[in-house]
KOLLUM-602509 format. One record per residue: z negated, x, y negated of N, C-alpha, C in turn; residue number from 1. Coordinates in steps of 0.05 Angstrom, whole numbers, plus 5000, padded with zeros to 4 digits. Example, Ala and Ser with C-alpha at 12.3 -4.5 7.8 and 13.67 -1.06 7.14 Angstrom:
% KOLLUM-602509
+------+------+------+------+------+------+------+------+------+-----+
:  nzz :  nxx :  nyy : cazz : caxx : cayy :  czz :  cxx :  cyy :   n :
+------+------+------+------+------+------+------+------+------+-----+
: 4844 : 5264 : 5114 : 4844 : 5246 : 5090 : 4844 : 5264 : 5066 :   1 :
: 4858 : 5257 : 5045 : 4857 : 5273 : 5021 : 4843 : 5258 : 4999 :   2 :
+------+------+------+------+------+------+------+------+------+-----+
END
This chain:
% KOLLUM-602509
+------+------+------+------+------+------+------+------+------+-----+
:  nzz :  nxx :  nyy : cazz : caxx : cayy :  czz :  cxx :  cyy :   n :
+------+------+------+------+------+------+------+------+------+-----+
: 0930 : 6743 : 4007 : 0946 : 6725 : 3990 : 0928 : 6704 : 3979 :   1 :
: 0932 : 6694 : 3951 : 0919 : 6675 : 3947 : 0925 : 6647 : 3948 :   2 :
: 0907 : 6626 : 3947 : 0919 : 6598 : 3949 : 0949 : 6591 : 3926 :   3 :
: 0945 : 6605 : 3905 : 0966 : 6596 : 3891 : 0989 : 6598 : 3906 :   4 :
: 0988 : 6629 : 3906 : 1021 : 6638 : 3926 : 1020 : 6625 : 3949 :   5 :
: 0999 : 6619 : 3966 : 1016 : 6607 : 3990 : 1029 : 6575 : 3977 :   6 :
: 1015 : 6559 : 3967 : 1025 : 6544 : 3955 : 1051 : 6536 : 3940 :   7 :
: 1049 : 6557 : 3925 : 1087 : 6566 : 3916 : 1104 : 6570 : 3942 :   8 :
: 1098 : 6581 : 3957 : 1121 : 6592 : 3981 : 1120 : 6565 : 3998 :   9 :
: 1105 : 6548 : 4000 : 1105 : 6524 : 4017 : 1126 : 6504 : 4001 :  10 :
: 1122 : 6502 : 3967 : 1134 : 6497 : 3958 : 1169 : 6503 : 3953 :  11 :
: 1169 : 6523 : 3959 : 1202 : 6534 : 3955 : 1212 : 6525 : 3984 :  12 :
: 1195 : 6533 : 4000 : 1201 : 6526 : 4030 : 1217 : 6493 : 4029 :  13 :
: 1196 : 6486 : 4019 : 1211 : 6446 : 4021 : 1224 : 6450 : 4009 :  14 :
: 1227 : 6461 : 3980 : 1253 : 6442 : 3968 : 1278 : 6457 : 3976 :  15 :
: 1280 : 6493 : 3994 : 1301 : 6488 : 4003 : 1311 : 6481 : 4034 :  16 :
: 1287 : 6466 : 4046 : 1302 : 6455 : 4061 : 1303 : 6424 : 4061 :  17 :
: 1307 : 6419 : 4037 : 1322 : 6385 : 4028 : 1347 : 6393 : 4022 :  18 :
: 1358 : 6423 : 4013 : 1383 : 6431 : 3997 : 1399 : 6409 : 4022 :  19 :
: 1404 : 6421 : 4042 : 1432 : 6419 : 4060 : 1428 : 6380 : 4066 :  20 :
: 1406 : 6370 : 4060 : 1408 : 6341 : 4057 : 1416 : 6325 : 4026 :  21 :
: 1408 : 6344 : 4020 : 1425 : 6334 : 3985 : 1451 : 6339 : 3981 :  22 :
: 1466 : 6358 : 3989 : 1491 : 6363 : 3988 : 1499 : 6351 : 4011 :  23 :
: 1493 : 6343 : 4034 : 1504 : 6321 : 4057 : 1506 : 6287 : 4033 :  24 :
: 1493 : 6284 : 4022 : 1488 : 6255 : 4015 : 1502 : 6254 : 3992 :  25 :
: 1510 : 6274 : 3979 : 1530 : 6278 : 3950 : 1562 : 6289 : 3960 :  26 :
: 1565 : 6295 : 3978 : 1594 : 6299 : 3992 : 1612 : 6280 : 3989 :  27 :
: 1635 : 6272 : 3980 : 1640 : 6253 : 3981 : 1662 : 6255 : 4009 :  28 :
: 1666 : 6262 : 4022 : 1674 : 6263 : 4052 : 1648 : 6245 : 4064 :  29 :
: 1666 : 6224 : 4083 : 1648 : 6205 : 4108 : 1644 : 6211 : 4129 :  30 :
: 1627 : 6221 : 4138 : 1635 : 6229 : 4177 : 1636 : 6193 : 4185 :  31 :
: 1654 : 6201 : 4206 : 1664 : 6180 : 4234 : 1660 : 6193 : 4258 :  32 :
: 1652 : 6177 : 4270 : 1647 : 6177 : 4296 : 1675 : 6177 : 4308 :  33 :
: 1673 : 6184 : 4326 : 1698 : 6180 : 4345 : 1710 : 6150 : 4357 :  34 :
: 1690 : 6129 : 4354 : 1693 : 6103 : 4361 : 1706 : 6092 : 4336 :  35 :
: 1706 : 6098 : 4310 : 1707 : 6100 : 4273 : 1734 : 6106 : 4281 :  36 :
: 1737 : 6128 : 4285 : 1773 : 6133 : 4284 : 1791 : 6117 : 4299 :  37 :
: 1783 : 6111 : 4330 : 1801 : 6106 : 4351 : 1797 : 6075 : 4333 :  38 :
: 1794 : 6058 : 4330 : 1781 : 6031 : 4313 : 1811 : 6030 : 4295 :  39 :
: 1809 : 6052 : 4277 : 1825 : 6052 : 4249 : 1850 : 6062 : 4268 :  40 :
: 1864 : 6079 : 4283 : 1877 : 6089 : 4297 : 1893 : 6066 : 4309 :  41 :
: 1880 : 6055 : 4322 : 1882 : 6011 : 4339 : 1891 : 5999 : 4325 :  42 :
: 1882 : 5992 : 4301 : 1882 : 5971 : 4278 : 1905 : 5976 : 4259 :  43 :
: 1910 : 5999 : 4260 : 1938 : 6011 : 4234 : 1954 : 5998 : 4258 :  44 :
: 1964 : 6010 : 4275 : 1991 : 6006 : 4290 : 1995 : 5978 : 4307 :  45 :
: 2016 : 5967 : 4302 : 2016 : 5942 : 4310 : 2021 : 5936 : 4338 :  46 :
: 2035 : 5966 : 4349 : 2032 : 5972 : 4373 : 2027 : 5995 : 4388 :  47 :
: 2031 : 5997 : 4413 : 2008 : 6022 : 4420 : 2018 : 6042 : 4409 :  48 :
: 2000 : 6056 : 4414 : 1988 : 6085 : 4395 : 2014 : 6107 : 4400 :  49 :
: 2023 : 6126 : 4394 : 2043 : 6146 : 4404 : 2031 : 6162 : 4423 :  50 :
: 2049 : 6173 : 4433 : 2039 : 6199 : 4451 : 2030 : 6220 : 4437 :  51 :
: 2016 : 6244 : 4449 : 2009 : 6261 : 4439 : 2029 : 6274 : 4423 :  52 :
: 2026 : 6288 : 4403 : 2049 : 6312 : 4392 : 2064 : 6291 : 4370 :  53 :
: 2063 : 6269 : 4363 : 2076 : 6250 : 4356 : 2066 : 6230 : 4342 :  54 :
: 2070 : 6230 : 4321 : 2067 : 6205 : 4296 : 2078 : 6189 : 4281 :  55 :
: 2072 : 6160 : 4279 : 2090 : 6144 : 4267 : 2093 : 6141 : 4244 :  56 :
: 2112 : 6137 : 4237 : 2121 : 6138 : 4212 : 2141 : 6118 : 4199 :  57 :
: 2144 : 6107 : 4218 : 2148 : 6065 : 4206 : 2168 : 6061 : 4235 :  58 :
: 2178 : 6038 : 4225 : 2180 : 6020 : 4251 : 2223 : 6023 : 4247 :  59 :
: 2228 : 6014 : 4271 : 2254 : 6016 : 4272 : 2263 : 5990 : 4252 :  60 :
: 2255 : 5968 : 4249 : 2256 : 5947 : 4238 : 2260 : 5955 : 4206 :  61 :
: 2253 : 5979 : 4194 : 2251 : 5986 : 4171 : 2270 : 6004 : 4161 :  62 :
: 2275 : 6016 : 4190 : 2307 : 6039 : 4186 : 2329 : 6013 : 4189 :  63 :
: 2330 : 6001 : 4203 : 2354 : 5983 : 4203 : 2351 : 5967 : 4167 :  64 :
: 2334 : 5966 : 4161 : 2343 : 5945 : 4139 : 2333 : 5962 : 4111 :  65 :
: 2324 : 5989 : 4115 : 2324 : 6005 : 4086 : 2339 : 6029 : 4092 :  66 :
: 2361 : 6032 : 4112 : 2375 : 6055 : 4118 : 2368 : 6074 : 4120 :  67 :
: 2332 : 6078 : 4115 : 2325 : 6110 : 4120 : 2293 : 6109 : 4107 :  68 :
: 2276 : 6123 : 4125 : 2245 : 6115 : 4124 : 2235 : 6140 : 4109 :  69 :
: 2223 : 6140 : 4083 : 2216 : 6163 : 4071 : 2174 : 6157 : 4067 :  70 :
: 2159 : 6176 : 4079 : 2141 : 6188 : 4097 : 2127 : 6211 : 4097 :  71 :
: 2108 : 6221 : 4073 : 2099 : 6239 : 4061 : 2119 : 6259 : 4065 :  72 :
: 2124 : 6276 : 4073 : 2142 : 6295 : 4075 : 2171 : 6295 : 4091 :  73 :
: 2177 : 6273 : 4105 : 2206 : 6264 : 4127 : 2210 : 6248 : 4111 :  74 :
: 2239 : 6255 : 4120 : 2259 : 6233 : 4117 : 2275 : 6228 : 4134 :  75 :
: 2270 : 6200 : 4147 : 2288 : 6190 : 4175 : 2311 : 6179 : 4163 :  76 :
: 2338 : 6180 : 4182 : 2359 : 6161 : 4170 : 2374 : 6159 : 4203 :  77 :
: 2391 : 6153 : 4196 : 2414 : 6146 : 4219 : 2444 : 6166 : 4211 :  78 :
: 2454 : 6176 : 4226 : 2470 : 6196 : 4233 : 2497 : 6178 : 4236 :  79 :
: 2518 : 6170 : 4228 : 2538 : 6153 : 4236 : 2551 : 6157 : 4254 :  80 :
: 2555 : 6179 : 4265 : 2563 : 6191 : 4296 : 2551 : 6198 : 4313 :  81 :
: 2525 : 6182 : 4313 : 2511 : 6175 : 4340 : 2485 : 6157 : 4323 :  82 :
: 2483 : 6136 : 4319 : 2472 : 6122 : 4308 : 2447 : 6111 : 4323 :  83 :
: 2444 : 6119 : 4345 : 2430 : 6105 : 4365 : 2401 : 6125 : 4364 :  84 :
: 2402 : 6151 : 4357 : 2383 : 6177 : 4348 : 2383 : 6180 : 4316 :  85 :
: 2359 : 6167 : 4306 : 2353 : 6178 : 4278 : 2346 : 6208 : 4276 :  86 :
: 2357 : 6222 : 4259 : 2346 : 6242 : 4249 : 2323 : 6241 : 4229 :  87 :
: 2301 : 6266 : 4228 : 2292 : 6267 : 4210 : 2293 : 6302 : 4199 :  88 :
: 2289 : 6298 : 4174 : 2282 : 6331 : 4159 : 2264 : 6322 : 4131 :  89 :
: 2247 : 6351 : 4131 : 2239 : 6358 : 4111 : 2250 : 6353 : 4078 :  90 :
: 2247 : 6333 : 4070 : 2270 : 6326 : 4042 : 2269 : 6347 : 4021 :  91 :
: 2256 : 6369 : 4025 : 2255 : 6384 : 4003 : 2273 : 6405 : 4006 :  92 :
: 2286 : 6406 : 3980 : 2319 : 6422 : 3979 : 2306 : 6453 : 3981 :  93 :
: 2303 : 6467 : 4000 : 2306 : 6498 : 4004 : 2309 : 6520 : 3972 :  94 :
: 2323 : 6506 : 3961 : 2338 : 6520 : 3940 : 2318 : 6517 : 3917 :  95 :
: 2313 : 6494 : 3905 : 2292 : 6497 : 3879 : 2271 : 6468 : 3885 :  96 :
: 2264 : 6459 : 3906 : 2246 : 6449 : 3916 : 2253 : 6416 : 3911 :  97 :
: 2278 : 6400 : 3894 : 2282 : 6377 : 3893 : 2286 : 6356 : 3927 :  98 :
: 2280 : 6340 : 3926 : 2283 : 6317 : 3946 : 2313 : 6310 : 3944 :  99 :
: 2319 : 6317 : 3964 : 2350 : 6311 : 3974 : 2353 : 6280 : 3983 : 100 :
: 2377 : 6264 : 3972 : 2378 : 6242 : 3985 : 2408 : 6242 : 4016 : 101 :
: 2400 : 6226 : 4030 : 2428 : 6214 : 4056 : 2443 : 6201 : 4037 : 102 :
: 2470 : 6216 : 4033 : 2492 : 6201 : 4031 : 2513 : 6209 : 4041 : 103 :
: 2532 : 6192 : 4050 : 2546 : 6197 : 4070 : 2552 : 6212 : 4099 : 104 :
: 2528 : 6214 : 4101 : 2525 : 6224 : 4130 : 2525 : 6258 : 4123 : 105 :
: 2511 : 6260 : 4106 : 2497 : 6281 : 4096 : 2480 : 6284 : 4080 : 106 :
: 2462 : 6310 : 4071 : 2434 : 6300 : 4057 : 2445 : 6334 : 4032 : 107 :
: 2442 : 6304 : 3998 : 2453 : 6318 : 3986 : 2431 : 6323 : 3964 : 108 :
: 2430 : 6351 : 3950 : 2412 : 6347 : 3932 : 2422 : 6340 : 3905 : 109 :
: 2409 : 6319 : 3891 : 2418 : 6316 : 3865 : 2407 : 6336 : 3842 : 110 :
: 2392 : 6358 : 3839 : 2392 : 6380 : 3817 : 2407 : 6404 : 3818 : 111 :
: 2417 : 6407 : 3839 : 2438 : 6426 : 3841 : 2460 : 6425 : 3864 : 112 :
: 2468 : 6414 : 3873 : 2486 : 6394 : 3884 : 2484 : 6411 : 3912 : 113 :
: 2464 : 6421 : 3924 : 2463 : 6435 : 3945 : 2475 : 6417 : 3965 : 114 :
: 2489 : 6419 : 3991 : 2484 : 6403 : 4012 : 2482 : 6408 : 4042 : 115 :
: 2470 : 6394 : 4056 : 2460 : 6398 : 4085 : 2476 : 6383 : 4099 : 116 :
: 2485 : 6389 : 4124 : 2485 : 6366 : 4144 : 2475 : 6358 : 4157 : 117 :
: 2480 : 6330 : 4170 : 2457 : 6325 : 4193 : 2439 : 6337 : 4213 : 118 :
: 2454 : 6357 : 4208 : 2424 : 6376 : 4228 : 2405 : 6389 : 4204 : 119 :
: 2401 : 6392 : 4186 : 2395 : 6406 : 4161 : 2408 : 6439 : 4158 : 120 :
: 2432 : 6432 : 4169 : 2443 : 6472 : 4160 : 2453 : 6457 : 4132 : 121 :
: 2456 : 6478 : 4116 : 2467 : 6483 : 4105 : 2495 : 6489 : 4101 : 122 :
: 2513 : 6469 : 4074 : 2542 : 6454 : 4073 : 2555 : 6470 : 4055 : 123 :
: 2530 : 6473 : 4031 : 2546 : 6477 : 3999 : 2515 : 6491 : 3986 : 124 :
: 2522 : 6511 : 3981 : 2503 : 6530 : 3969 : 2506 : 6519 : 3930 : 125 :
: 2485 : 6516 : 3917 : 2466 : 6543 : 3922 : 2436 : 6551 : 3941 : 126 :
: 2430 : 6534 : 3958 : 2416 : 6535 : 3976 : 2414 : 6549 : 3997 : 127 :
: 2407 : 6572 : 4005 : 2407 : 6582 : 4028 : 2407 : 6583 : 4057 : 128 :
: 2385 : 6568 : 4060 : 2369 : 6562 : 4086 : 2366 : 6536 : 4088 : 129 :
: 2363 : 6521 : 4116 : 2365 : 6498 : 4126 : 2336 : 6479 : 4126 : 130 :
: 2342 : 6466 : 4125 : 2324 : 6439 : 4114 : 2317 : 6443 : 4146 : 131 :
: 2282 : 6440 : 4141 : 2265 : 6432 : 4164 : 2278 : 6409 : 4183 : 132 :
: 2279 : 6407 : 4207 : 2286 : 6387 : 4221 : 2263 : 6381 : 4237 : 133 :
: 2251 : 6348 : 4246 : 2233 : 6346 : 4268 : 2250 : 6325 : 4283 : 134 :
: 2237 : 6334 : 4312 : 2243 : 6318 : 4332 : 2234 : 6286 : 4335 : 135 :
: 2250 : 6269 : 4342 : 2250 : 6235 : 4334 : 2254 : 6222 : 4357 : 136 :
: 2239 : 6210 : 4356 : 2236 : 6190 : 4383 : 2237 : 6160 : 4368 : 137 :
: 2240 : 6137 : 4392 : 2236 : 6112 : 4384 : 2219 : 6101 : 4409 : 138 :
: 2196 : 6083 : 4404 : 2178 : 6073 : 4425 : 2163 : 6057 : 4416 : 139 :
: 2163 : 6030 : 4428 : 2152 : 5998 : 4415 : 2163 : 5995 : 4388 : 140 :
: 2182 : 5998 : 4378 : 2187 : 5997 : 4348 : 2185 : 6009 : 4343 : 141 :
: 2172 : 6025 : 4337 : 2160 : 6050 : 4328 : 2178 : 6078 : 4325 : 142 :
: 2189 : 6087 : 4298 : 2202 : 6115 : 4300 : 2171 : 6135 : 4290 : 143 :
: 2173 : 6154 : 4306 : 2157 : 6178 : 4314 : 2173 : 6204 : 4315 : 144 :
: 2147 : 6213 : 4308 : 2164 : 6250 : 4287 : 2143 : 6262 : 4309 : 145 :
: 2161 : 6286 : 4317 : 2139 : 6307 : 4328 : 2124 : 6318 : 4306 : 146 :
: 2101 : 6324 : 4312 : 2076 : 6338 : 4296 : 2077 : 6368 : 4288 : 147 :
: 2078 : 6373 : 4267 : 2076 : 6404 : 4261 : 2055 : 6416 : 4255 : 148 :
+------+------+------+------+------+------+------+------+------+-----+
END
């Protein structure tokens, strides 16, 4: 082999192994450490953290005075025949994908007047199938959705 070629191959050699450090430094994803998260994890919640399986999703202080906590994909409200257990479900209407609102102690859709009841079955078609339901807890203030 001559000096050129080894030269070239030493050369290709480095520049691809800078690749996987150039595309680390242009990522726009941050790694965190695990001390990084638990920090941000502490600092969001005003009080302790939830249990496992379980995430908060606003405070009871916020269902009492906006009648119902809406939460990337849940929607918590209060049930008038047992008021003391918020429900939550999936707000998206089964039927053509609109966000259902709580009224009257049922969850109605306004594009096609589908409706659910408090458990998410289904009231009044044209909707089929029942609105996601998650399990709801209350702890330090805190209303908490089981995790899916």
């Amino acid at each position: 082999m001559n000096r050129r070629k080894v030269l070239s191959w030493f050369g290709l050699g480095w520049l691809f192994s800078g690749v996987p450090t150039l595309l680390t430094a242009c990522s726009n994803e941050q790694a965190t450490t695990p001390s990084q998260t638990t920090a941000v994890a502490t600092t969001s919640a005003p009080t302790s953290a939830p249990k496992s399986g379980f995430r908060a999703v606003g405070t009871i202080a916020q269902l009492e005075k906006e009648g119902q906590i809406k939460a990337e994909s849940v929607l918590v409200v209060r049930d008038r025949s047992n008021p003391t257990t918020p429900l939550a479900v999936n707000p998206t209407c089964t039927h053509k994908g609109c966000t259902v609102d709580w009224k009257g102690g049922e969850f109605v859709c306004p594009c096609h007047g589908a409706v659910f009841g408090p458990d998410g079955s289904v009231r009044k078609t044209p909707a089929k199938e029942h609105l996601a339901t998650y399990a709801v807890k209350v702890e330090n203030g805190q209303v908490l959705i089981a995790s899916k």
